[in-house]
C-alpha positions in Angstrom: 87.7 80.8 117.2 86.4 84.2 119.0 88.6 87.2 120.1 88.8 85.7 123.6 91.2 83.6 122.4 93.7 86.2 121.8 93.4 87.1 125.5 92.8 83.8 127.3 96.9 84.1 127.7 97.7 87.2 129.5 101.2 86.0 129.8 101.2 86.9 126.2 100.0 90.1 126.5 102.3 93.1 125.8 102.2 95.2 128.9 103.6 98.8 129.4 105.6 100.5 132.5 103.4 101.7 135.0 104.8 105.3 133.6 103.3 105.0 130.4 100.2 103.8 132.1 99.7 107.2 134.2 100.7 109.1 130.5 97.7 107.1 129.0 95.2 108.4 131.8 96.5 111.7 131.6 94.4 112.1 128.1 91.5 112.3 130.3 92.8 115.1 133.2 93.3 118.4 132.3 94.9 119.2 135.4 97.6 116.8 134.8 100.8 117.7 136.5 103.4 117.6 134.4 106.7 118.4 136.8 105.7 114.9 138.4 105.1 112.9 135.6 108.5 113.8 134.1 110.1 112.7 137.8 108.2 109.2 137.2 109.3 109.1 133.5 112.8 110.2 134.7 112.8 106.5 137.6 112.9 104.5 134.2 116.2 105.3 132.9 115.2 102.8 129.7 112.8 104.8 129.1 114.7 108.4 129.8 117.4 106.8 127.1 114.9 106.8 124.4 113.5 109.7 124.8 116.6 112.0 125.4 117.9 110.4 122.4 114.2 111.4 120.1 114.2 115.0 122.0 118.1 115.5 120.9 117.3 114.2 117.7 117.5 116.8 114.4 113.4 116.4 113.9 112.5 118.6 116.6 115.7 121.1 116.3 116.0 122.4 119.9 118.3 125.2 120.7 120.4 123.4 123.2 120.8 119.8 124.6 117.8 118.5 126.3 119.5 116.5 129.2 116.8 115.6 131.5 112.9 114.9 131.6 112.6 118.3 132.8 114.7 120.3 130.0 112.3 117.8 127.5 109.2 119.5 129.3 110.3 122.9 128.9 111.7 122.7 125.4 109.2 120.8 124.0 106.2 120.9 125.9 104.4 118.1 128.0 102.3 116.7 125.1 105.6 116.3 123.2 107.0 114.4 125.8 103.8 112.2 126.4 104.0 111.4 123.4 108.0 109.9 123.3 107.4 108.1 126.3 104.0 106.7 125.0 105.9 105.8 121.9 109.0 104.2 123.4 106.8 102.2 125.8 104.3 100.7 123.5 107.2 99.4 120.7 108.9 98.3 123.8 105.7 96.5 125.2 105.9 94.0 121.8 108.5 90.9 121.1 108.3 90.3 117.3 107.1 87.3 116.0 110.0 85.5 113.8 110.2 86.4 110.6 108.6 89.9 111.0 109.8 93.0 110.5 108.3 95.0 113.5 110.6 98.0 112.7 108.7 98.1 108.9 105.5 98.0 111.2 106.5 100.7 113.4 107.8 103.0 110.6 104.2 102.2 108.6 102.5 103.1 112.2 104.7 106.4 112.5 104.2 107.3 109.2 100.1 106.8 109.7 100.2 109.0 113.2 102.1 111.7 111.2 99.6 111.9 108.9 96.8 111.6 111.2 98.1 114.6 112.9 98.1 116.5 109.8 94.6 115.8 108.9 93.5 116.9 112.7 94.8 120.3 112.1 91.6 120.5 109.3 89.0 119.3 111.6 87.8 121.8 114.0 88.0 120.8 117.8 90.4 117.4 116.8 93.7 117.4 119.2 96.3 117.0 116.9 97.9 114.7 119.8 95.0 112.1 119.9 95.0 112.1 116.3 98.3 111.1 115.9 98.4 108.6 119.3 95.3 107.0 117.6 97.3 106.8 114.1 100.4 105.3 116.0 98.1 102.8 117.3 96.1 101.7 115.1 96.9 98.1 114.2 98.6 97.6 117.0 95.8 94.4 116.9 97.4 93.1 114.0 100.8 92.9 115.6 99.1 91.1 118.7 97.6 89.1 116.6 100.4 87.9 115.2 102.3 86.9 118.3 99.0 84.6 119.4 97.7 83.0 116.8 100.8 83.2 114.0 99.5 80.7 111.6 96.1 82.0 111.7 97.8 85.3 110.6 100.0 83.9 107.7 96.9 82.7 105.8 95.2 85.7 106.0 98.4 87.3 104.5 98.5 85.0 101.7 94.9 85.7 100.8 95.4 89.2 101.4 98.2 89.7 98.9 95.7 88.2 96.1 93.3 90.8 97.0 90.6 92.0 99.2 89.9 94.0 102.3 92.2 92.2 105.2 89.6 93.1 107.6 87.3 91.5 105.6 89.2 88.2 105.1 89.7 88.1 108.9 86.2 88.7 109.8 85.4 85.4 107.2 88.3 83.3 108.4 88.4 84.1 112.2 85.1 85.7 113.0 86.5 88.8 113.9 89.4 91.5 112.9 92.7 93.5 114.0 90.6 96.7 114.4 88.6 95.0 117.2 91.8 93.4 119.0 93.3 96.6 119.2 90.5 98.2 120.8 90.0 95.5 123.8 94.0 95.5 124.3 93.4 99.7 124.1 90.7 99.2 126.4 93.0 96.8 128.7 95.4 99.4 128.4 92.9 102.0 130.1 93.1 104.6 127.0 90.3 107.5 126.8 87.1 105.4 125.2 87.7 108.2 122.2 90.7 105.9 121.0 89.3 102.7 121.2 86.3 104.0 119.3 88.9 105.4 116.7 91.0 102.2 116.4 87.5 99.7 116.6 86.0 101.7 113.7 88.4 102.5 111.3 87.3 99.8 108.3 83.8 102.0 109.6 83.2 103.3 106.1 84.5 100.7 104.3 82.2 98.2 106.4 79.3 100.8 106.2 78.8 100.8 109.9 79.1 104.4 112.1 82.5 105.8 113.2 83.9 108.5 115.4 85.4 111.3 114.2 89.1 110.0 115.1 88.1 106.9 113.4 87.5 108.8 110.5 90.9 110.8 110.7 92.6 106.5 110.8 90.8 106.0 107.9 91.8 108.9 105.9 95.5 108.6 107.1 95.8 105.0 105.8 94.1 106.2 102.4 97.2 108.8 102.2 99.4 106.7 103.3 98.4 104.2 100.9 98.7 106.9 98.4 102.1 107.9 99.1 103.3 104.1 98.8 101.7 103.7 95.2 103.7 107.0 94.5 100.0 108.6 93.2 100.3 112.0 92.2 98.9 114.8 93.9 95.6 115.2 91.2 95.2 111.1 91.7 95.5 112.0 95.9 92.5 114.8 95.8 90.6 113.4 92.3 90.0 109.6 94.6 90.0 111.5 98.2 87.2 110.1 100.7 85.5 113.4 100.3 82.6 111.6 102.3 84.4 110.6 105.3 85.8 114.3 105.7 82.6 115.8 105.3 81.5 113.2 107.9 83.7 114.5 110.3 83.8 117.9 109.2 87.2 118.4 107.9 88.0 121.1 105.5 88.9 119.2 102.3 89.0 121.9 100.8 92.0 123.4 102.2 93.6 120.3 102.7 93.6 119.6 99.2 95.8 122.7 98.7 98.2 122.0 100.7 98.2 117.9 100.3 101.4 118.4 98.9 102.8 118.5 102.7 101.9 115.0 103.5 104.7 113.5 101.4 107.0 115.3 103.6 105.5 114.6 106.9 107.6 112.4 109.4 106.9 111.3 113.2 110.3 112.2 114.7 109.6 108.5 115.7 112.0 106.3 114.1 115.1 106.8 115.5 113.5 104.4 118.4 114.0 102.0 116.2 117.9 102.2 115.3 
């Protein structure tokens, strides 16, 4: 098997409104007009449902009701919003396999984007926004790979719960891994080359091969987040942190050590879209 197989059926493939599509690109224009995107995102009244109820929502605590695209740009800003619609279009874009909980998924993916966002605010010249797109993204393979090639998938779970490196295991048993499905499908997706650089090399240290500095921030994120699942105290978090990886891609550790304590209190604002 080779990774073409996983795209051979582009019935399969999830694909996103044309909305979120425009959104994507706008990563890449800094002269991105915001009034019109909101009209576009404002056509898709599935879309404008999810995200009036996430902007309403107590996580981001505005003063009065948002009740439009328009009131969600002004109260909250147009990366904000980008990211709501990016959010509600990409969960919307996937039809869970049976038997999977793609809301668990999601929540892990949230949870890792959070955190991602955090870590970006430590690296000089990292937009906190691409951090935490990349981090909501980032195994976004593994989900595809489930709805092509199921069975494929469910033995690589069962090795993977004995042990080992699930990239790893897929690399041995298929010849390639999730981190390189999600970049083609990011890639087919037309995201800034930055993200699919981030989502291909996130196993990067682990697998000893270079990696961007967003990939870095992935791999870091899942290491807290993997943390804050084993319920590891805050000595444990800093005493095993991948101090190489930060200085890699120049983070401050050393403030973020201090304040590490934040991370088990971080949340997306994200979930709701799954109720």
């Amino acid at each position: 098997m080779n990774m073409a197989t996983i795209f051979a059926e582009s019935q399969q493939l999830p694909h996103i409104p044309r909305v979120v599509q425009e959104l994507i690109e706008s990563f890449k224009d800094e002269d991105i007009d915001a009034d019109k995107i909101s009209e576009k995102v404002a056509m898709d009244q599935a879309l404008t449902a999810k995200v009036l109820r996430l902007a309403n929502s107590a996580h981001y605590g505005v003063p009065r009701t948002v009740a439009n695209t328009n009131d969600a740009v002004m109260l909250l800003g147009f990366s904000t919003l980008r990211t709501m619609v990016l959010a509600s279009g990409v969960t919307g874009a996937f039809k869970a396999p049976e038997g999977f909980d793609q809301n668990a998924f999601w929540k892990h993916a949230f949870a890792t984007a959070a955190l991602s966002k955090w870590i970006a605010t430590y690296i000089p010249g990292c937009d906190k926004e691409t951090a935490f797109t990349c981090g909501m993204l980032h195994s976004v393979g593994s989900l595809l790979m489930r709805m092509v090639i199921p069975q494929e998938v469910a033995s690589i779970d069962e090795a993977a719960a004995m042990g080992g490196k699930r990239f790893e295991l897929e690399n041995g048993q298929l010849g390639f891994n999730y981190a390189e499905v999600g970049a083609e499908l990011a890639k087919r997706w037309k995201f800034p080359e930055e993200m699919q650089l981030a989502i291909a090399g996130q196993n990067g240290p682990d697998a000893g091969a270079e990696y961007s500095p967003y990939a870095g921030v992935l791999y870091i994120a899942k290491y807290l987040k993997k943390a804050h699942d084993e319920d590891w105290s805050e000595e444990q978090i800093v005493e095993q942190f991948p101090k190489a990886v930060a200085d890699t891609i120049g983070m401050d550790s050393g403030k973020a050590y201090a304040e590490v304590s934040e991370t088990s209190d971080l949340t997306s604002g994200l979930d709701s879209l799954l109720d």
